[in-house]
DSSP file (Angstrom, degrees, kcal/mol; ACC not computed):
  #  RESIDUE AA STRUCTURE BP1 BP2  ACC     N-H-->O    O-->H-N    N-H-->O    O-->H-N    TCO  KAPPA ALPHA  PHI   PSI    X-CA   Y-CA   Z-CA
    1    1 A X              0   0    0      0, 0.0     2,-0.6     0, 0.0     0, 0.0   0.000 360.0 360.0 360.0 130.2   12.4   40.3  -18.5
    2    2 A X    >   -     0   0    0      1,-0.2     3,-0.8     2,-0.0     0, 0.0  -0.846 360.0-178.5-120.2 109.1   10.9   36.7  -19.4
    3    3 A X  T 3  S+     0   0    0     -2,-0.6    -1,-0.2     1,-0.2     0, 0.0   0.560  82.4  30.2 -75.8  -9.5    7.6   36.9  -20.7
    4    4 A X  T 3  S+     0   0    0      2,-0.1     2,-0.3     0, 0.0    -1,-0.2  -0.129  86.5 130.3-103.4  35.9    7.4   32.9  -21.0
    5    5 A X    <   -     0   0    0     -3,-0.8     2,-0.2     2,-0.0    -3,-0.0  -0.717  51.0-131.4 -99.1-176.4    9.2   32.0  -18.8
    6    6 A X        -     0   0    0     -2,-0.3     2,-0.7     3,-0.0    -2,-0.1  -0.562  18.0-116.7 162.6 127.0    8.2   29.4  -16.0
    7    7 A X        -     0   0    0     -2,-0.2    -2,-0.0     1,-0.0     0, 0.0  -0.686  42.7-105.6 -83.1 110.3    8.4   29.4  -12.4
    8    8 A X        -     0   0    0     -2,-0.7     2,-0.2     1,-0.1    -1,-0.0  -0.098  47.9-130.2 -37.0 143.2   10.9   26.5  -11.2
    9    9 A X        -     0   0    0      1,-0.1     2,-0.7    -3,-0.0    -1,-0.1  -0.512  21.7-114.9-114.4 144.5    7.7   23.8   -9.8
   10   10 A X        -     0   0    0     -2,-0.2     3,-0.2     1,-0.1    -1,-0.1  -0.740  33.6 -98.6 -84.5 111.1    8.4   22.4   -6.3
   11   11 A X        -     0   0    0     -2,-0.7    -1,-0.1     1,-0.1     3,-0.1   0.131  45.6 -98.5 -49.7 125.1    9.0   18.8   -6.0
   12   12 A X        -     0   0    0      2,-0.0    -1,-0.1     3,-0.0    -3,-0.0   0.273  42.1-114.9 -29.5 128.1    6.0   17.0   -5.0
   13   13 A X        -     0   0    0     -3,-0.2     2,-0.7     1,-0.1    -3,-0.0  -0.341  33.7-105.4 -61.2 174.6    6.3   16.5   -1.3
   14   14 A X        -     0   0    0     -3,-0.1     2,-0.3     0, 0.0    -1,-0.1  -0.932  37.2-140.9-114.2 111.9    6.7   12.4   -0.3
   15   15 A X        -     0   0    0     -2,-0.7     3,-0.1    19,-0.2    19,-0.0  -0.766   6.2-130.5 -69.8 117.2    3.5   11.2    1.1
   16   16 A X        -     0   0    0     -2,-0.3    -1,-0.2     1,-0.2     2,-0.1   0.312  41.2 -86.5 -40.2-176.1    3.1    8.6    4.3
   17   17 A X        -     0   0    0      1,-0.1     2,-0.4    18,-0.1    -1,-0.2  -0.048  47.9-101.6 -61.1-165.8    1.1    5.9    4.1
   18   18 A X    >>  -     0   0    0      1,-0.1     4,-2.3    -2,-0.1     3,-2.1  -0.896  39.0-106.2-107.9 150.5   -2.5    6.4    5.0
   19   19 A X  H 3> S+     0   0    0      1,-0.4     4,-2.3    -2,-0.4     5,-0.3   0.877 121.6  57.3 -66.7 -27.3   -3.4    5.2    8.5
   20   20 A X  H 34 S+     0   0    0     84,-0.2    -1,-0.4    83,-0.2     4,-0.1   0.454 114.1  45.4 -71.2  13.7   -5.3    2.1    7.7
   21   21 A X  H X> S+     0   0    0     -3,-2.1     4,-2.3     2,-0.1     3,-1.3   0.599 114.9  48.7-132.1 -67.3   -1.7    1.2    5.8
   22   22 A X  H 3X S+     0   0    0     -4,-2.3     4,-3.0     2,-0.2    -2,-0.2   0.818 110.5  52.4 -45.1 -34.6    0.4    2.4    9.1
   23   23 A X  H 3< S+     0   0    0     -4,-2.3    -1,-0.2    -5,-0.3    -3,-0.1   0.810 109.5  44.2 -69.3 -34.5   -1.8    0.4   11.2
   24   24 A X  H <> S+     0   0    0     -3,-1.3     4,-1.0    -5,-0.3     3,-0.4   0.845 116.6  48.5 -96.4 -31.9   -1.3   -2.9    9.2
   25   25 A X  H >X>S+     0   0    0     -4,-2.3     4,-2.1     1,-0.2     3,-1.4   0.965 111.6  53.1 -66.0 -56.3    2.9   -2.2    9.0
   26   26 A X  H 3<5S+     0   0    0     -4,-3.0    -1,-0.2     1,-0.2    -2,-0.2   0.754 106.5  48.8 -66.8   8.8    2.9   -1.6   12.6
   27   27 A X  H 345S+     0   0    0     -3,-0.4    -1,-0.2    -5,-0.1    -2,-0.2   0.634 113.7  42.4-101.4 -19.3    1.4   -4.4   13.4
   28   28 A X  H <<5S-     0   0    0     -3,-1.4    -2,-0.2    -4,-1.0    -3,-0.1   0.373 113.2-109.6-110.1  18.0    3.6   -7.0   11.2
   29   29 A X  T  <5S+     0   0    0     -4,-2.1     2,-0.2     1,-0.2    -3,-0.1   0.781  76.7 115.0  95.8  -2.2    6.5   -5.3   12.2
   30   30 A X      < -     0   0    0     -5,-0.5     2,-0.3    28,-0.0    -1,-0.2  -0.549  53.3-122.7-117.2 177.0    7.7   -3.3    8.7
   31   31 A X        -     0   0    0     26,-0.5    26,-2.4    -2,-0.2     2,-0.4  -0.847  38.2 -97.8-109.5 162.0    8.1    0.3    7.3
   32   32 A X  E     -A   56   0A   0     -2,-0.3     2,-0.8    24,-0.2    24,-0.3  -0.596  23.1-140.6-101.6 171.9    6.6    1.4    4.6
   33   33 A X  E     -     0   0A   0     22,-3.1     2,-1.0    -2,-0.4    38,-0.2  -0.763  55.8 -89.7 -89.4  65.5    8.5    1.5    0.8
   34   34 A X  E    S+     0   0A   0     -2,-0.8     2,-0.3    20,-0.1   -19,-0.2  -0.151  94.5  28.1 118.9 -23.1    7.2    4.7   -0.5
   35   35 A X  E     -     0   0A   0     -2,-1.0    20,-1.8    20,-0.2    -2,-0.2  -0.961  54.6-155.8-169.8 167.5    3.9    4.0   -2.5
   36   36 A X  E     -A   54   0A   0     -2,-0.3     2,-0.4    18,-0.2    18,-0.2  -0.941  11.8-144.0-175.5 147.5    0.2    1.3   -2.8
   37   37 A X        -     0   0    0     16,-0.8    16,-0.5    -2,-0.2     2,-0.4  -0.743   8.5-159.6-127.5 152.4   -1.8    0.5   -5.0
   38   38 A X        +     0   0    0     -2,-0.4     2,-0.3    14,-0.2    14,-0.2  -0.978  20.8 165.4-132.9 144.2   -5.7   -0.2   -4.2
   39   39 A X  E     -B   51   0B   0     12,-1.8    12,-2.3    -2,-0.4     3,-0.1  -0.925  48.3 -98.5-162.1 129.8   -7.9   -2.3   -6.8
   40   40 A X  E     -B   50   0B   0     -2,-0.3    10,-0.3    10,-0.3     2,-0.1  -0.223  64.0 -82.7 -40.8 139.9  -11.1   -3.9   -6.5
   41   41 A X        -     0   0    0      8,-1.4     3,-0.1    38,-0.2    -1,-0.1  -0.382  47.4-110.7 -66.8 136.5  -10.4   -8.2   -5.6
   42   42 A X    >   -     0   0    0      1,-0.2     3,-1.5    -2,-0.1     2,-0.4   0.052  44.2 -77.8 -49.5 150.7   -9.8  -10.1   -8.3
   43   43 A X  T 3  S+     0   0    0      1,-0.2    -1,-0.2     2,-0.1     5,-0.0  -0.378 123.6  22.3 -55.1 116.6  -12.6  -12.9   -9.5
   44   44 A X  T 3  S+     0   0    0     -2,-0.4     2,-5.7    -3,-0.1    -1,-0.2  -0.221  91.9 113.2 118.4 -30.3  -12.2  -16.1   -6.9
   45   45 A X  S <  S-     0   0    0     -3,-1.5    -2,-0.1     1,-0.2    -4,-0.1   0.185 102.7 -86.2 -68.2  41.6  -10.4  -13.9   -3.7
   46   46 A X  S    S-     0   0    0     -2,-5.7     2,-0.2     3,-0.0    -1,-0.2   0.535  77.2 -36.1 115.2 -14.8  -13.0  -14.5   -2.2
   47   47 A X  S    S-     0   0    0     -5,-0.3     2,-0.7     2,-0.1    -6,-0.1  -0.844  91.2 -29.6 113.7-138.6  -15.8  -12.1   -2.7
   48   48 A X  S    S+     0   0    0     -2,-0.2    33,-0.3    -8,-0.1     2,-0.3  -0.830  85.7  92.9-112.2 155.7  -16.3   -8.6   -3.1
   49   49 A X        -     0   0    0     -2,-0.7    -8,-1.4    31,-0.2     2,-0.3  -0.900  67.1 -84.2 168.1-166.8  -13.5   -6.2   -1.4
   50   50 A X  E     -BC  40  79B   0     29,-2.6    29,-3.3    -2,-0.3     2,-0.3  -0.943  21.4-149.2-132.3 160.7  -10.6   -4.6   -2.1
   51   51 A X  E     -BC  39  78B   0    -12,-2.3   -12,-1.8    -2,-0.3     2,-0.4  -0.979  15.1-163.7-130.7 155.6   -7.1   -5.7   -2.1
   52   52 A X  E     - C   0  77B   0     25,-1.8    25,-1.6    -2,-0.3     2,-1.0  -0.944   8.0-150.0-140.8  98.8   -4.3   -3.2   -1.4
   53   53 A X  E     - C   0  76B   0    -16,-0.5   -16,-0.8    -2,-0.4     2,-0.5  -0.613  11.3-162.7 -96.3 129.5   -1.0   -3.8   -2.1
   54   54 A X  E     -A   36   0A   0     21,-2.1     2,-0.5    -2,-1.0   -18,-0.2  -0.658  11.2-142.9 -95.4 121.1    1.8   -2.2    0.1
   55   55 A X  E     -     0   0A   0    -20,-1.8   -22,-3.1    -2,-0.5     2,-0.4  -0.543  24.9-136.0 -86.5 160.5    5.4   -1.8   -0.8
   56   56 A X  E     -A   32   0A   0     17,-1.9    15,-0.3    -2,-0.5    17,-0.3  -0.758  15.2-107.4-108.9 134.9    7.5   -2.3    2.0
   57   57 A X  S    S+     0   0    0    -26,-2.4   -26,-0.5    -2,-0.4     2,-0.2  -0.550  70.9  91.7 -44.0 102.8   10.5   -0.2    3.1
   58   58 A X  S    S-     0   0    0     -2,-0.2    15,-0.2   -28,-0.1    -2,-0.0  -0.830  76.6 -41.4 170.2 137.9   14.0   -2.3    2.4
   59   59 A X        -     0   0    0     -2,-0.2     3,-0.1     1,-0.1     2,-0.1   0.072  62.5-133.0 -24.3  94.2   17.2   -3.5    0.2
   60   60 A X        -     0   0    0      1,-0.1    12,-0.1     2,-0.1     4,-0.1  -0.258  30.3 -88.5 -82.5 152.9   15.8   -4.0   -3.5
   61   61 A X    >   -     0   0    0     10,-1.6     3,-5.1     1,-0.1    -1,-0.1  -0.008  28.3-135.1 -53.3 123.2   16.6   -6.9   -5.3
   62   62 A X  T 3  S+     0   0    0      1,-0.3    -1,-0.1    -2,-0.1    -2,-0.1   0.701 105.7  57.6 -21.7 -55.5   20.0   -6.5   -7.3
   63   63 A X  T 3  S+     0   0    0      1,-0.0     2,-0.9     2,-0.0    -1,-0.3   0.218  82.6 110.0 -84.5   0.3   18.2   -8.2  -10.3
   64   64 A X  S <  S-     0   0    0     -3,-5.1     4,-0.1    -4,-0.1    -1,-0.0  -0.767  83.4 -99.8 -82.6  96.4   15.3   -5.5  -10.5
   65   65 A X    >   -     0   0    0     -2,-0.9     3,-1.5     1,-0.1    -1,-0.1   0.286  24.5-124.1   4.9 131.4   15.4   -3.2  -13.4
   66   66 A X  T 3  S+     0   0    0      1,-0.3    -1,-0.1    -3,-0.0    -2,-0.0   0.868 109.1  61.9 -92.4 -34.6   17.0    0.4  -12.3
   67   67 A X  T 3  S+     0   0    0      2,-0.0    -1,-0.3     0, 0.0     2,-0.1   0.743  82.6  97.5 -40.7 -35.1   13.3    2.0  -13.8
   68   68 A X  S <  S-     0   0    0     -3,-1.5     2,-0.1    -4,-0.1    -4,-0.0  -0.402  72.2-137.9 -94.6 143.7   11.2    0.2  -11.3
   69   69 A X        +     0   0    0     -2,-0.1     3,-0.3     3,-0.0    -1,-0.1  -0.392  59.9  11.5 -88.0 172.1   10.2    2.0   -8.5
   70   70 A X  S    S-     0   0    0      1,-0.2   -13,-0.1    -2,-0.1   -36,-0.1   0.291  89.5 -70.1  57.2 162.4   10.3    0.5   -5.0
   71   71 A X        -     0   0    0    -15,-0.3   -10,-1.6     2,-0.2    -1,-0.2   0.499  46.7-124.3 -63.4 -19.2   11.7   -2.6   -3.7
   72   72 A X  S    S+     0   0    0      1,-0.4    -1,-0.2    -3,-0.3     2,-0.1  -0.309  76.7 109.7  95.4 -35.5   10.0   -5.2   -4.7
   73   73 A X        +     0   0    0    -17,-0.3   -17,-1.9   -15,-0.2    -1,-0.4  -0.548  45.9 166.2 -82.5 150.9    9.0   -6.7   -1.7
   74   74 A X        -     0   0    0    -19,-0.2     2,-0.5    -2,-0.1   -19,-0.2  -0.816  22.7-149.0-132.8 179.0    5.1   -6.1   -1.3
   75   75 A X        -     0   0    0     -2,-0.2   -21,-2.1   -21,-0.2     2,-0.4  -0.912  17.9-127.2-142.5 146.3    2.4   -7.6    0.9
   76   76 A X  E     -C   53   0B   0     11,-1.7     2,-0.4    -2,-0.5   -23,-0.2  -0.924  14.9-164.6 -86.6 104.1   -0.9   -8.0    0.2
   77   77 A X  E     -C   52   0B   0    -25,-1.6   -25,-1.8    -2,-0.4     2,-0.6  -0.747   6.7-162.1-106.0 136.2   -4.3   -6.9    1.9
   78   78 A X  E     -CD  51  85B   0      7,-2.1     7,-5.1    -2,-0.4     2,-0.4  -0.985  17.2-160.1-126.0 121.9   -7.4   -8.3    1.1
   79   79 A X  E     +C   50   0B   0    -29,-3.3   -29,-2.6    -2,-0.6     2,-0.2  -0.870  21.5 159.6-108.4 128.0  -10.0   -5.7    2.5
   80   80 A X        -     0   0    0     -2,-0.4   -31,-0.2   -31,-0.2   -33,-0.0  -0.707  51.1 -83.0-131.5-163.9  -13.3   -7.0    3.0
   81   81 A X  S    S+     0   0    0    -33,-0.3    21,-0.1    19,-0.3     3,-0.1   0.420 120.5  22.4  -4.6 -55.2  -16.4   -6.1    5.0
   82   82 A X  S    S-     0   0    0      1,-0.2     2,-0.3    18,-0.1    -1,-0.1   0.603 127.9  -5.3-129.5 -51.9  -15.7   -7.6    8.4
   83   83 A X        -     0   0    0     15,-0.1     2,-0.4     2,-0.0    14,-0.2  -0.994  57.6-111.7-156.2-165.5  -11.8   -7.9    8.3
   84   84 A X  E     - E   0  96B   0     12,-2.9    12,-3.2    15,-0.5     2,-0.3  -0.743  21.2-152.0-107.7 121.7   -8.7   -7.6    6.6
   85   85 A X  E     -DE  78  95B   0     -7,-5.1    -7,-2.1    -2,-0.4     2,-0.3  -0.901   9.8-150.5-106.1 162.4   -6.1  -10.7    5.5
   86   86 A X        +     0   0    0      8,-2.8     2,-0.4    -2,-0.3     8,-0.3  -0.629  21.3 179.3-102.0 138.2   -2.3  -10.1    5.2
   87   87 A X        -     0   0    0     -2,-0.3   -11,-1.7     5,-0.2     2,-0.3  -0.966  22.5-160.0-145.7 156.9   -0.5  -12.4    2.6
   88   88 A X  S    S-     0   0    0      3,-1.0     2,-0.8    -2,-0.4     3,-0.4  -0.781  82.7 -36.6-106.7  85.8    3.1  -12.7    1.4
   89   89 A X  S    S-     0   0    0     -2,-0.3   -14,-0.0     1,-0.2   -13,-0.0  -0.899 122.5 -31.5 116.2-129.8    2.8  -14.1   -1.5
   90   90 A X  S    S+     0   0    0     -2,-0.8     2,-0.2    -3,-0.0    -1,-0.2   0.122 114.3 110.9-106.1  11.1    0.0  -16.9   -1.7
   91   91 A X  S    S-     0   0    0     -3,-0.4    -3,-1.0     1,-0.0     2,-0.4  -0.710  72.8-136.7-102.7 151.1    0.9  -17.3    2.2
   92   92 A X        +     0   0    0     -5,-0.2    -5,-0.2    -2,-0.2     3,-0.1  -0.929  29.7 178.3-123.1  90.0   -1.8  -16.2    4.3
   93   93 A X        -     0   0    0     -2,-0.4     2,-0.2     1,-0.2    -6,-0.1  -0.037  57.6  -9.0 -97.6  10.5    0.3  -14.1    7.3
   94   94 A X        -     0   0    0     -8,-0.3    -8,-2.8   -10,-0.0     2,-0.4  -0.566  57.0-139.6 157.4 160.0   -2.1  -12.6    9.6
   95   95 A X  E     -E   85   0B   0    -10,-0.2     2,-0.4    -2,-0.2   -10,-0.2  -0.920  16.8-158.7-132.6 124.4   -6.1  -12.2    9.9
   96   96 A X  E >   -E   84   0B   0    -12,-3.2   -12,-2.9    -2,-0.4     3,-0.5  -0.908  13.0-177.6-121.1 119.3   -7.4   -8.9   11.3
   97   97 A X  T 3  S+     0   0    0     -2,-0.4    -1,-0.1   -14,-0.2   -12,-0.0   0.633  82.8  47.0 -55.2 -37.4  -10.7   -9.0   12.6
   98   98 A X  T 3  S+     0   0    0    -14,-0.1     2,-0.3   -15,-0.1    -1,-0.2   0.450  93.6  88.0-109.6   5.7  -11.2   -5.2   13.6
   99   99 A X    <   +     0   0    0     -3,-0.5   -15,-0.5   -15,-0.1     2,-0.2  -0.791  55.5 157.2 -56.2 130.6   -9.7   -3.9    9.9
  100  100 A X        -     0   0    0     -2,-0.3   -19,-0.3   -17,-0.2     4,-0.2  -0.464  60.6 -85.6-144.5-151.0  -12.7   -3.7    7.6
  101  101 A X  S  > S+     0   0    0     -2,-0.2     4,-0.8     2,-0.1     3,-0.3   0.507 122.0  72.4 -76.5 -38.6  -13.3   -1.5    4.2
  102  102 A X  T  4 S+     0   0    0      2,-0.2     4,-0.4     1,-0.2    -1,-0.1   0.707  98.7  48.5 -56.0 -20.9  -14.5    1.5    6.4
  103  103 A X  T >4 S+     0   0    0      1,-0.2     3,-0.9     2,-0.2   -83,-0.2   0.934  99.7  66.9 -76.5 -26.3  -10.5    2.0    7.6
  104  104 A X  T 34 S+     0   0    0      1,-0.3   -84,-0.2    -3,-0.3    -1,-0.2   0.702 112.2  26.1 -61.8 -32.1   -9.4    1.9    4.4
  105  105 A X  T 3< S-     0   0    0     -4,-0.8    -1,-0.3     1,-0.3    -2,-0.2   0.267 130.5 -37.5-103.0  11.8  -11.0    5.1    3.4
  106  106 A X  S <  S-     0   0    0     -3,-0.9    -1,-0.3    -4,-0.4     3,-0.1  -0.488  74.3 -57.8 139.3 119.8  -11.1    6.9    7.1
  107  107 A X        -     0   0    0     -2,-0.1    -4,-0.1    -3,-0.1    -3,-0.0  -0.320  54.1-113.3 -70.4 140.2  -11.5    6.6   10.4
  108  108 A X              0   0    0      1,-0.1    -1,-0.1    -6,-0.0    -5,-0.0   0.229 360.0 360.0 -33.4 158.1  -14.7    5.2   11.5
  109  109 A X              0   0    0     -3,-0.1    -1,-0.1     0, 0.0    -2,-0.1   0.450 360.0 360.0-107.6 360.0  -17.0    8.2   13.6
């Protein structure tokens, strides 16, 4: 009998993206890497939003530290009001009009 003992814990299942996330890979073409991070925009992006960075599904770079999770490569959403911009980088890689801050959390009713 083990009166402390502990029931072995199930590993957390591995979560999709969310659809506003799925919608913006399948439209540039990628899968996604496993996890995203959502943060209010920084001061100067541009006004008030959110930006949402997604890591992308892919070969991580050799030179990346064994700890860090994901691939490295990421893209960048800057979620506003009215639509959504893609970047890689500081490059600005596609403009969606019909994305807005309502997708992010849910589809619209």
């Amino acid at each position: 009998m083990r009166l402390f003992g502990r029931k072995p814990v199930d590993p957390e299942p591995v979560l999709g993206p969310t659809p506003f996330i799925q919608e913006v890979l399948t439209r540039i073409g990628e899968r996604y890497g496993g996890f995203d991070t959502i943060a209010p925009l920084p001061p100067g992006a541009g006004g008030p939003g959110m930006e949402v960075t997604i890591h992308l599904a892919g070969t991580p770079d050799p030179s990346r530290e064994p700890f860090l999770h994901g691939t490295g490569i990421i893209r960048t959403a800057r979620v506003f009001a009215d639509h959504t911009e893609l970047y890689d980088g500081d490059r600005l890689i596609a403009r969606f009009d019909d994305l807005t801050t309502a997708d992010v959390f849910g589809a619209r009713n």
